[in-house]
C-alpha positions as CSV (number, residue, x, y, z in Angstrom):
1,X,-51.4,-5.2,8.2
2,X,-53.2,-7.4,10.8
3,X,-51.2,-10.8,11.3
4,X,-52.6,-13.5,9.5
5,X,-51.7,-17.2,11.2
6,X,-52.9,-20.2,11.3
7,X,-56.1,-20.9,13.9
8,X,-55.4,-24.2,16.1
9,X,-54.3,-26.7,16.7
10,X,-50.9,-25.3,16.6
11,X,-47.8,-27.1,14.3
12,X,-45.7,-27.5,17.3
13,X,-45.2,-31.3,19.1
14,X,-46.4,-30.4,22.0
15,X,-50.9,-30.5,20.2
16,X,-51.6,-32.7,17.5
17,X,-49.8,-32.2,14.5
18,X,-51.4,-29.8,11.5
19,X,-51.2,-31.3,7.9
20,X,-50.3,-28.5,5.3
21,X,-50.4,-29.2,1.9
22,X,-51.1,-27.6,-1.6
23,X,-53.8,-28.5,-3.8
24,X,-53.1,-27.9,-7.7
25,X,-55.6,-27.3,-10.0
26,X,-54.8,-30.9,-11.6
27,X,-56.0,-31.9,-8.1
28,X,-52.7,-33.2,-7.0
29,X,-51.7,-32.2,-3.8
30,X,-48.3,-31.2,-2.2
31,X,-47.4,-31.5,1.2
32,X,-45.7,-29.2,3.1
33,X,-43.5,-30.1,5.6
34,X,-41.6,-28.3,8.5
35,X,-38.7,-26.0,7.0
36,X,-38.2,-24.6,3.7
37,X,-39.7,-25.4,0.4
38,X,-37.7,-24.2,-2.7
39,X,-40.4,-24.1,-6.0
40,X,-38.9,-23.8,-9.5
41,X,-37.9,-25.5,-12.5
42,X,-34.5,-27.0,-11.1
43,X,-33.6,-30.2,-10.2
44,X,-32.3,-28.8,-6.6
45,X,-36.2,-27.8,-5.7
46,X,-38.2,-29.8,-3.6
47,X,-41.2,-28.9,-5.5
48,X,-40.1,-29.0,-9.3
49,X,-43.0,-27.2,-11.6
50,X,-42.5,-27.5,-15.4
51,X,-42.9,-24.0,-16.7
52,X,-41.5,-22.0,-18.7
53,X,-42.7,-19.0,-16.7
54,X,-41.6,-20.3,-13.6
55,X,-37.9,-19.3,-12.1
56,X,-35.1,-22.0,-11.8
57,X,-35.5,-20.9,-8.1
58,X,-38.7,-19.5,-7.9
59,X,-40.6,-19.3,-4.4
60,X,-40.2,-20.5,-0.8
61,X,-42.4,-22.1,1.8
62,X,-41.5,-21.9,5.5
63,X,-43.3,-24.2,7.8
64,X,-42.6,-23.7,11.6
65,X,-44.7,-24.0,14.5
66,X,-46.6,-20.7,14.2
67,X,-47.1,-20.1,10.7
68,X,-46.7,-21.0,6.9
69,X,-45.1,-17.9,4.8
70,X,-44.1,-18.0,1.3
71,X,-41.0,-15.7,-0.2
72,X,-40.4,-14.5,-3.8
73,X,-36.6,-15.6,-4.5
74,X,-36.5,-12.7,-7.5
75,X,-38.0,-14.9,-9.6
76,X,-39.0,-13.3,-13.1
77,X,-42.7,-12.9,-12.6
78,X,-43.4,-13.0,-9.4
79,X,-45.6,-14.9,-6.8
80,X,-49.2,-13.8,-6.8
81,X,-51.4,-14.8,-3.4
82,X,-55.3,-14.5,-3.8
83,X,-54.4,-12.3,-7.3
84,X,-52.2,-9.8,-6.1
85,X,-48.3,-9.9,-6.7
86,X,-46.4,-10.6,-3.1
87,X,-43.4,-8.1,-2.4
88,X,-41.7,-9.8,0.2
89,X,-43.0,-12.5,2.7
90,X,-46.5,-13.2,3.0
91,X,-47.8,-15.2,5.6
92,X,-50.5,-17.1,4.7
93,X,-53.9,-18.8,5.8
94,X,-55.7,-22.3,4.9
95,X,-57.7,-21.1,1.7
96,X,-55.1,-18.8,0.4
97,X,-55.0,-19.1,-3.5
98,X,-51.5,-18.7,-4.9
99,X,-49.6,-18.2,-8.7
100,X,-46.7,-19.3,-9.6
101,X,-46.1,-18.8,-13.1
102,X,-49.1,-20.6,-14.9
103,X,-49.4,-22.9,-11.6
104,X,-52.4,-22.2,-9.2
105,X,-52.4,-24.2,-6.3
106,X,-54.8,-23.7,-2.9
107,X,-53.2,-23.9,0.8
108,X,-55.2,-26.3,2.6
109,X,-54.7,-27.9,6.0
110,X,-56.5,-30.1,8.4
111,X,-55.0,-31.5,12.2
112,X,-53.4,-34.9,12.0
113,X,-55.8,-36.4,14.5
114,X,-58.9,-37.7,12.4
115,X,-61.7,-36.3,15.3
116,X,-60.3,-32.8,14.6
117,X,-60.5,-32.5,11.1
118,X,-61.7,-29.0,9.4
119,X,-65.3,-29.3,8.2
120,X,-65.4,-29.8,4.3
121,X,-64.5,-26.8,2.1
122,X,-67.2,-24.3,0.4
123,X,-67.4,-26.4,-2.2
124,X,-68.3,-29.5,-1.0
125,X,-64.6,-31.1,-1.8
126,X,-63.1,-32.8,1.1
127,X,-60.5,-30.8,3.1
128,X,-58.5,-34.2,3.1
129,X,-55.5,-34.9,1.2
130,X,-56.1,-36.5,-2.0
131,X,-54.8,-40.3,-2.2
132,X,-51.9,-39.3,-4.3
133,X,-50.6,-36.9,-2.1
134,X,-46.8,-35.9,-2.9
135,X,-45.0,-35.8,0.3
136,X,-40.6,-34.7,-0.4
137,X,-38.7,-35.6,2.3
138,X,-35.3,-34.6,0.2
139,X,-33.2,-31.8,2.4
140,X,-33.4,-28.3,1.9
141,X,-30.3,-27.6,-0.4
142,X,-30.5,-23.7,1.1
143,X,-29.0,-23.9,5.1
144,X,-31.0,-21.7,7.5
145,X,-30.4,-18.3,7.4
146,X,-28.8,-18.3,3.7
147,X,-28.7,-15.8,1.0
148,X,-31.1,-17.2,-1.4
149,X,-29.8,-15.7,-4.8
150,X,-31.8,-14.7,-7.7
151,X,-32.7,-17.0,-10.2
152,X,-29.5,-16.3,-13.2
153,X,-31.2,-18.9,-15.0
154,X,-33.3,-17.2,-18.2
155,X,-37.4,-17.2,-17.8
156,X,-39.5,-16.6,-20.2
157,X,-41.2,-13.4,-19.1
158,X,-45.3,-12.9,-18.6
159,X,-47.7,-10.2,-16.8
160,X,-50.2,-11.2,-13.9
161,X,-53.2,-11.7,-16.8
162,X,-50.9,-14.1,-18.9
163,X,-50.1,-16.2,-15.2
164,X,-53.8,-15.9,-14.4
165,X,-55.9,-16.5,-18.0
166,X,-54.5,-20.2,-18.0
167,X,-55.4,-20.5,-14.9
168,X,-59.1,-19.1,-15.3
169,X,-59.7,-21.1,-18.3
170,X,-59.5,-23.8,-16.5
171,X,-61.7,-23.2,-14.3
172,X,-64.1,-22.2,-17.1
173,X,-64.0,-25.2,-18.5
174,X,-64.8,-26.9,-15.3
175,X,-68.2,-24.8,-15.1
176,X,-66.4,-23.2,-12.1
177,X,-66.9,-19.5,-12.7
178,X,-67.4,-18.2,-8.9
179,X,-63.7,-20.0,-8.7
180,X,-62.7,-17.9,-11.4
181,X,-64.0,-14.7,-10.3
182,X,-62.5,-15.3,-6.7
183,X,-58.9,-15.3,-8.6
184,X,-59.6,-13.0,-10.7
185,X,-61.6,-10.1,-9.1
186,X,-58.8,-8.4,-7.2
187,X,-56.5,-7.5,-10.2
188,X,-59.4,-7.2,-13.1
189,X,-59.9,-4.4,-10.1
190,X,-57.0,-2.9,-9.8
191,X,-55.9,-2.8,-13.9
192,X,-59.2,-0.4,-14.0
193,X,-57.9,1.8,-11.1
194,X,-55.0,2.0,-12.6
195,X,-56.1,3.3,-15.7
196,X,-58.9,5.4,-14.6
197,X,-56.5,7.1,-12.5
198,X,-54.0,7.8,-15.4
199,X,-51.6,6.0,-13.5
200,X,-51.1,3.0,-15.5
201,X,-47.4,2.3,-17.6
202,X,-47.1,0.3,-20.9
203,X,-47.5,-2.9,-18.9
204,X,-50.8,-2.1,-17.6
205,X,-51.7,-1.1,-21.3
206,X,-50.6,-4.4,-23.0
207,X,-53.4,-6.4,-19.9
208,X,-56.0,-4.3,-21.3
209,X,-57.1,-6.8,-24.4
210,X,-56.7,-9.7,-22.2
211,X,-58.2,-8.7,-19.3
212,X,-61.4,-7.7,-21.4
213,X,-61.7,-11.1,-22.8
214,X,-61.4,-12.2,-19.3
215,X,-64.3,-10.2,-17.9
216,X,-66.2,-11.3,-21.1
217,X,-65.8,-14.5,-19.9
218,X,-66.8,-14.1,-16.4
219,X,-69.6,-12.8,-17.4
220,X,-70.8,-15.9,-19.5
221,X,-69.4,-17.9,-16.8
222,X,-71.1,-16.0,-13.7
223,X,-74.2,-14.0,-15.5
224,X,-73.2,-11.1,-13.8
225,X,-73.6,-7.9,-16.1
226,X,-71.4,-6.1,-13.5
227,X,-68.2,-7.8,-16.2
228,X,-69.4,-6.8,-18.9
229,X,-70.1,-2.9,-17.8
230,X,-66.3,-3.8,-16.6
231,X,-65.0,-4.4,-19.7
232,X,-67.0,-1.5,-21.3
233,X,-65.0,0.8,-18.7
234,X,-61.9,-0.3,-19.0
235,X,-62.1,-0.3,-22.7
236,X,-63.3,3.2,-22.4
237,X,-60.4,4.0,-19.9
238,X,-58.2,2.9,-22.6
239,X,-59.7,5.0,-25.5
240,X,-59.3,1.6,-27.3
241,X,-61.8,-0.6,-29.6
242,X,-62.0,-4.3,-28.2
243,X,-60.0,-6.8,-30.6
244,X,-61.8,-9.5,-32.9
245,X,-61.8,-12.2,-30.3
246,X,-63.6,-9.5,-27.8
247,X,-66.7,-8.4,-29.6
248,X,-67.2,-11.9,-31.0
249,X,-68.0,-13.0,-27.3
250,X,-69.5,-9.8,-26.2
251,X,-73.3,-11.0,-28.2
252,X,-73.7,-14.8,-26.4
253,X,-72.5,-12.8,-22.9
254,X,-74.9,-10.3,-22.9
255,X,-77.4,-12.9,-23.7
256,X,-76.4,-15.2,-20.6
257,X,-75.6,-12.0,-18.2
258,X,-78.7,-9.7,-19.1
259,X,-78.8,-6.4,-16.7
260,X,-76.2,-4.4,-18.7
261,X,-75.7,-0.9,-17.9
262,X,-77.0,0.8,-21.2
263,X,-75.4,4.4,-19.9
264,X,-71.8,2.4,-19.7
265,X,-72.1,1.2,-22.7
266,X,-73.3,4.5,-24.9
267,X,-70.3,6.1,-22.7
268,X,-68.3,4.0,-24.0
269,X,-68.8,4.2,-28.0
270,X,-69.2,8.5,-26.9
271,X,-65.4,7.9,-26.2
272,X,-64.6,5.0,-29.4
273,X,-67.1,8.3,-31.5
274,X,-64.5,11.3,-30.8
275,X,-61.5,9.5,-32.2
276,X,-63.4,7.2,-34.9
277,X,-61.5,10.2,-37.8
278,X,-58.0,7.9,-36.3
279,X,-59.7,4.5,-37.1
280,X,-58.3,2.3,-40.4
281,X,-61.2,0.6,-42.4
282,X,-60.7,-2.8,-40.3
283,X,-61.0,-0.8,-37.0
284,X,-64.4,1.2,-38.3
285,X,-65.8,-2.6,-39.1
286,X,-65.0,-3.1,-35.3
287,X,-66.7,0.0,-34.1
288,X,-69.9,-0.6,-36.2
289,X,-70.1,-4.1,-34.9
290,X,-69.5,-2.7,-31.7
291,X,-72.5,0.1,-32.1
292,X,-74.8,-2.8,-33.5
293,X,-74.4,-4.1,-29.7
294,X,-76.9,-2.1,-28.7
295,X,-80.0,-3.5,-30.6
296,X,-79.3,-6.5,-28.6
297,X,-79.0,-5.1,-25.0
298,X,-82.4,-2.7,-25.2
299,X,-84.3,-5.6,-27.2
């Protein structure tokens, strides 16, 4: 992997000094200052984030004066950056979207100096910190170089979707669905890949239903047909009728995203078709509400 570090001016003392900070989706911001930032739910962090999917001891931010990196400390579920779950240390860039637990938060920075400031963001907010910016002076409680331990403390435990569908829905109801396609697009992606490679486990299998819904959604949010032929695949991946919840959204989406593909889609019930003699009476309602679909997308 190509390094990834921030463009001038540098953090050091010797240029002007870089503002870092984290932008939550409440539009509060965080700032980050040089050294370590422990996030989780204790009292100990610098950055405390009421959630129950979120680790006593959660994540840390290093600031020096090349780079800003973020570590999982073996939290329950994990740190996603841009969507995708972070193994170890990633170094990250201004724009960088990250997760932490039902928290999504932006890394944005600008130079201290007020005649180098980065031009506004894509869109159109100010690349500024926000009046109420939270700045923690309190210590690091970890020294440098310490073991930082695994959280002990008891988390409640959640997959990517249910970190990233509270997120999305918020930016639905914004009327921000290109933000919610940028957090969502890489592991919509890769849940697909998974199971069109046969390589997905029981976890993968228990994203399917929400991850549908989610594309759904995108779809009435973006009008791109490209998430509903999604959902039709992975559905069809999964040999596996959409819940309720699904097919009651799929007839305004294909209204507000026309352009589906109709070979997807007939694919699709082909697959539902074969193993309709398995199907209870409830799940044969579901099918033929499904099949009646189709008036709507050749009309």
């Amino acid at each position: 992997m190509l390094p990834r570090t921030l463009s001038s001016p540098a953090l050091g003392d010797e240029r002007p000094r870089t503002r870092i900070w984290l932008r939550f989706q409440n539009q509060r911001d965080f700032e980050l200052g040089m050294g370590v930032t422990i996030v989780g739910r204790g009292d100990g962090c610098q950055l405390v984030l009421d959630d129950p999917l979120i680790s006593r001891r959660h994540a840390c931010f290093v600031v020096d004066e090349h780079e800003v990196t973020l570590k999982d400390l073996g939290s329950t579920n994990g740190v996603l950056v841009n969507g995708a779950r972070i193994d170890e240390v990633q170094v990250l860039v201004p724009g960088d979207l990250i997760t932490l637990g039902q928290q999504h938060a932006e890394l944005c920075w600008v130079p201290a100096s007020a005649s180098e400031r980065h031009p506004q963001l894509p869109n159109g907010r100010s690349s500024r910190p926000a009046a109420d910016t939270v700045i923690d002076r309190r210590p690091s409680s970890i020294p440098p170089g310490a073991r930082l331990y695994p959280d002990s403390e008891p988390t409640y435990h959640g997959t990517v979707f249910s970190m990233l569908s509270g997120v999305a829905e918020k930016q639905f109801e914004l009327g921000r669905g290109a933000d919610a396609e940028r957090i969502l697009t890489r592991p919509l992606e890769a849940l697909l890949l998974k199971l069109e490679a046969g390589a997905a486990g029981s976890q993968e299998a228990r994203d399917v239903e929400e991850a549908g819904l989610l594309a759904v959604r995108l779809a009435r949010a973006t009008g791109q047909s490209r998430w509903l032929d999604y959902a039709f695949r992975l559905f069809a991946a999964a040999e596996r009728l959409p819940p309720t919840q699904v097919i009651d959204e799929l007839y305004p989406a294909v209204r507000a995203a026309p352009g589906v593909s109709l070979t997807e889609f007939r694919a699709y019930l082909e697959v539902l078709r074969r193993n309709q003699h398995q199907l209870g009476p409830a799940e044969r309602f579901l099918l033929r509400r499904l099949e009646g679909l189709e008036g709507v997308l050749v009309s």
